[in-house]
Structures are given as C-alpha cells and as structure tokens.
C-alpha positions as CSV (number, residue, x, y, z in Angstrom):
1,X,171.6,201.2,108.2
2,X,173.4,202.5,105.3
3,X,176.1,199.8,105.2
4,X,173.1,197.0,105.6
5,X,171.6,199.2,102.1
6,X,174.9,199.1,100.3
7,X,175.0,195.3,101.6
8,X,171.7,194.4,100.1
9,X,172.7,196.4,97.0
10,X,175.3,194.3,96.6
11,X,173.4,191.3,96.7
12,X,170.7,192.4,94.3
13,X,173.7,193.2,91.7
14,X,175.1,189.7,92.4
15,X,171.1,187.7,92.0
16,X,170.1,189.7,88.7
17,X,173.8,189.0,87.0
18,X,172.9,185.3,88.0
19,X,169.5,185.5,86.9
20,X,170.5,187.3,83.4
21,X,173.0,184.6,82.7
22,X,170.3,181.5,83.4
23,X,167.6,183.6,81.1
24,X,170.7,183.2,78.1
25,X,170.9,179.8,79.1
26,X,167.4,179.0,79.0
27,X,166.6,180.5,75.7
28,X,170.0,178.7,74.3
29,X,168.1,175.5,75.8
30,X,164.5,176.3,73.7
31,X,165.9,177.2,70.7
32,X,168.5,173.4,71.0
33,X,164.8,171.8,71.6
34,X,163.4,173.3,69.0
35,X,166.0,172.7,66.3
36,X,165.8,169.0,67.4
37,X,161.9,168.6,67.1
38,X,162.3,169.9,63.7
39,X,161.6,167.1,60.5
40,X,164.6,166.1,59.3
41,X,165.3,166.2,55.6
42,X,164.7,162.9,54.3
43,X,167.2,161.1,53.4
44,X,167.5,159.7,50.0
45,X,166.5,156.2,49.4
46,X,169.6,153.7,48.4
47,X,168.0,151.1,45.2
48,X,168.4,147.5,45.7
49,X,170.5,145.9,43.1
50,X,173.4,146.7,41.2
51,X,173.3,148.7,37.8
52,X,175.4,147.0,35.1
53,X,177.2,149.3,32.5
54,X,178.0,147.7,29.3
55,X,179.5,148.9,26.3
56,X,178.3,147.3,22.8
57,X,179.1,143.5,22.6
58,X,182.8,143.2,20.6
59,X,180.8,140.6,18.7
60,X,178.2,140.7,16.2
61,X,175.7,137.8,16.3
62,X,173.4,136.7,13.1
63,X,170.1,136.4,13.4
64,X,168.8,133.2,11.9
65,X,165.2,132.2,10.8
C-alpha cells in the first residue's frame, strides 16, 4: 500500500508540472490574442501627386500692358 502511495505521488507530481506548464502556455496564448485585437496605429496617408520644388526662374520676364 505504501509503494501504490508513493506511486500515485509520483503521478500527481508529474499531472500538476504538466498542468502548470499549459496554464503558462495559455496565458502566453490570451495575452498573443489580445495584443492582436488591439487597433492598430493608423498608418499615415501617402498624397497623390508629386510636389515640385523650384528655385526662382534664372529669367526675369516684363510685364507688358
């Protein structure tokens, strides 16, 4: 009887060690899940188009009337 209770001792050390290392796992799982369902930032809006950078014309026009 005493080597069945040392036996079954055994196997309760061997279950909880399991059962501690799926909790971690489970929590690791929830907090992945909720870092996904998160907003993401939003991401910044590219314009259409090209922006032209001129210097002053070399030239001088006259205005005529």
């Amino acid at each position: 009887m005493v080597a069945a209770n040392a036996q079954l001792a055994v196997k309760l050390a061997e279950l909880e060690r399991r059962l501690d290392s799926h909790d971690e796992a489970i929590v690791d799982l929830f907090a992945a899940l909720k870092r996904l369902l998160e907003p993401a930032e939003p991401k910044k809006k590219r314009e259409i188009g090209f922006h032209v950078r001129e210097r002053a014309a070399r030239y001088s026009t006259k205005k005529r009337f």
